[in-house]
TITIDO-604583 format. One line per 10 residues: number of its first residue (from 0); their letters; for each residue y, x, z of N, C-alpha, C, O. Coordinates in nm, 3 decimals, padded with zeros to 5 digits. Last residue first. Layout:
NUM> a> Y:X:Z:Y:X:Z:Y:X:Z:Y:X:Z  ...
This chain:
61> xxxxxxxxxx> 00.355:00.152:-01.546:00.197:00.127:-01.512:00.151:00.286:-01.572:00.033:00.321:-01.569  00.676:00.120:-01.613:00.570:00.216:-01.522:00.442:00.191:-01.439:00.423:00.201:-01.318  00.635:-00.114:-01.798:00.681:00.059:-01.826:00.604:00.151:-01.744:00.512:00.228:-01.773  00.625:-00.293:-01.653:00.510:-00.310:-01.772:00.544:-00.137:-01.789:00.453:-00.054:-01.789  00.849:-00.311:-01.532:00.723:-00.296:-01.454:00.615:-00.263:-01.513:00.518:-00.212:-01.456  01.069:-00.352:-01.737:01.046:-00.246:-01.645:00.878:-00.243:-01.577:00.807:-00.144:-01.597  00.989:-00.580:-01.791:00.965:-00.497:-01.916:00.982:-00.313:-01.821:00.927:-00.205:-01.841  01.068:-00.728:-01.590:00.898:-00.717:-01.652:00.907:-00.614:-01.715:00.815:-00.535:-01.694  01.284:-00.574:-01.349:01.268:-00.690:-01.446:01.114:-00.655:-01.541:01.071:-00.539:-01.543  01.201:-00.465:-01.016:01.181:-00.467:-01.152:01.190:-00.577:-01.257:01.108:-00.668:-01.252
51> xxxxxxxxxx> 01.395:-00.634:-00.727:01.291:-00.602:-00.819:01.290:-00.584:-00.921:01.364:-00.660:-00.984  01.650:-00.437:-00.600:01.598:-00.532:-00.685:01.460:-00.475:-00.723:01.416:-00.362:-00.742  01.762:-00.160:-00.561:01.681:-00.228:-00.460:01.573:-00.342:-00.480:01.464:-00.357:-00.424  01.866:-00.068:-00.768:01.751:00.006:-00.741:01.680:-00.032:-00.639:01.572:00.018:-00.606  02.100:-00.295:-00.736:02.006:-00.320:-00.801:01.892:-00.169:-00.833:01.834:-00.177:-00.941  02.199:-00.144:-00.453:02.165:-00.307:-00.491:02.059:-00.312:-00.620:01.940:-00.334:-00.597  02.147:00.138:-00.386:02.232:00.082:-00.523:02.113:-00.047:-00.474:01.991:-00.043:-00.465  02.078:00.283:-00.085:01.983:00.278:-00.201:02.119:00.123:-00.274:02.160:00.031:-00.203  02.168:00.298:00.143:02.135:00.417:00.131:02.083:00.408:-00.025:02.051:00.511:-00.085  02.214:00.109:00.249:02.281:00.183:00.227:02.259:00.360:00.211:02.303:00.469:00.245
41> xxxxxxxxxx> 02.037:-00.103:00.270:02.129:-00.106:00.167:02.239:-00.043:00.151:02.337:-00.079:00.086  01.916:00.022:00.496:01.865:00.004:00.351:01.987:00.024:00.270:02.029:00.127:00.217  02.097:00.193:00.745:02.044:00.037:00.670:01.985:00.084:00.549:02.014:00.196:00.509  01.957:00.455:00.951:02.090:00.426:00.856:02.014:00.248:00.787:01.896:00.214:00.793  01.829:00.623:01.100:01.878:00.544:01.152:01.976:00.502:01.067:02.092:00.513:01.108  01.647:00.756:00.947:01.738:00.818:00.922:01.825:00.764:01.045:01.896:00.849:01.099  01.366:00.641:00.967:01.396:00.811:00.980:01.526:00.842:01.043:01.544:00.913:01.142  01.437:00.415:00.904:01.422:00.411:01.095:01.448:00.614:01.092:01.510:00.688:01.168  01.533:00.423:00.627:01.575:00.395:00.734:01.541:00.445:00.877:01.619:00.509:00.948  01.260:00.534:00.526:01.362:00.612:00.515:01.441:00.538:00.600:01.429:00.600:00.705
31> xxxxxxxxxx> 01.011:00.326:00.565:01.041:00.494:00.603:01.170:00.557:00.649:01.194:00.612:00.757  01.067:00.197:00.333:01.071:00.146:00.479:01.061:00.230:00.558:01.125:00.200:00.659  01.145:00.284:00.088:01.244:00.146:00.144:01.232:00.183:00.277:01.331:00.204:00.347  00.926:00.468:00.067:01.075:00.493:00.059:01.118:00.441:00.136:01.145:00.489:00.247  00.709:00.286:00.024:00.697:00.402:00.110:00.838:00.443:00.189:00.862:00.450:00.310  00.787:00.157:-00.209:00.794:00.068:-00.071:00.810:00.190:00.041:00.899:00.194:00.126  01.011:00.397:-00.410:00.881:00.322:-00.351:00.875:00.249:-00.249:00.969:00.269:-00.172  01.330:00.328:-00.554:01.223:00.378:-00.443:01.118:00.309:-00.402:01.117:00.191:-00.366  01.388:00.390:-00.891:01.387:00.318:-00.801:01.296:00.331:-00.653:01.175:00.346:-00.671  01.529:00.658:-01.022:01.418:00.609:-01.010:01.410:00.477:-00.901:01.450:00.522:-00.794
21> xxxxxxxxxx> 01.766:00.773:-00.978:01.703:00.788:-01.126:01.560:00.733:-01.122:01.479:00.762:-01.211  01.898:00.780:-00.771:01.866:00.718:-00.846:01.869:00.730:-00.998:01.945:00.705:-01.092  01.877:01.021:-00.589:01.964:01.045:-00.732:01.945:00.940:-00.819:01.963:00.964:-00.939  01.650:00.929:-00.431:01.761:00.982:-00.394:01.910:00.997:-00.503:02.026:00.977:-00.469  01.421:00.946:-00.635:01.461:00.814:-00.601:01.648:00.784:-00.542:01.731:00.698:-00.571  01.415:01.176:-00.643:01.443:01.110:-00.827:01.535:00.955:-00.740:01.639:00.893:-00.763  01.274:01.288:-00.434:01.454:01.328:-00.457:01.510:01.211:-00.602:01.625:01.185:-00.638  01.129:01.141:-00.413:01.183:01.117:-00.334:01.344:01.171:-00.375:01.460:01.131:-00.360  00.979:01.280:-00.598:00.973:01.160:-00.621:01.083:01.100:-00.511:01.122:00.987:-00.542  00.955:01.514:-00.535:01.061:01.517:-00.674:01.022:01.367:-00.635:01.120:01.325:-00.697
11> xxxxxxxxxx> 00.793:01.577:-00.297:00.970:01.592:-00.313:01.019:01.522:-00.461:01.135:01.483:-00.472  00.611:01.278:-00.200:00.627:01.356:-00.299:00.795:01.428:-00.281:00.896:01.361:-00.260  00.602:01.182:00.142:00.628:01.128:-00.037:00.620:01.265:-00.107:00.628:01.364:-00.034  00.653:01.145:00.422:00.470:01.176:00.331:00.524:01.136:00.203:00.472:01.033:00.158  00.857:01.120:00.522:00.789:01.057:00.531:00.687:01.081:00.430:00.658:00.987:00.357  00.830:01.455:00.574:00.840:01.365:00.732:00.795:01.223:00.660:00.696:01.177:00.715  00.906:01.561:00.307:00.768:01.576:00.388:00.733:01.464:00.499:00.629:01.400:00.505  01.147:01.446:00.281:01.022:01.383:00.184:00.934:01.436:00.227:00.832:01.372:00.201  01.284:01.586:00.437:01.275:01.443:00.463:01.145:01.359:00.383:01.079:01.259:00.412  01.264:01.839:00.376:01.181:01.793:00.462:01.166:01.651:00.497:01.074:01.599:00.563
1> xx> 01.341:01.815:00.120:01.247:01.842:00.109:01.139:01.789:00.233:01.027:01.740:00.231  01.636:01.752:00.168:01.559:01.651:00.102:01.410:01.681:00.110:01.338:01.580:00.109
């Protein structure tokens, strides 16, 4: 995980949080991490950690 979060320039714990959804993934994430991996989006990341933030989420992490 470490080097994958080096290769695409993210943070480790932010990449790993995202990885263990416990966090939803940054755009950085979304679009990176595929072609890295050669794997789909939506498989690598829960349907709704894919979704956009509902408000009260977004208002949270400002």
């Amino acid at each position: 995980m470490a080097a994958v979060a080096r290769l695409l320039g993210v943070d480790y714990l932010t990449f790993r949080s995202a990885c263990y959804g416990l966090s939803r993934p940054s755009e950085i994430i979304r679009e990176r991490t595929p072609a890295l991996l050669g794997v789909e989006l939506e498989r690598l990341f829960t349907e709704d950690k894919l979704a956009e933030p509902k408000r009260s989420e977004a208002v949270a992490t400002r």
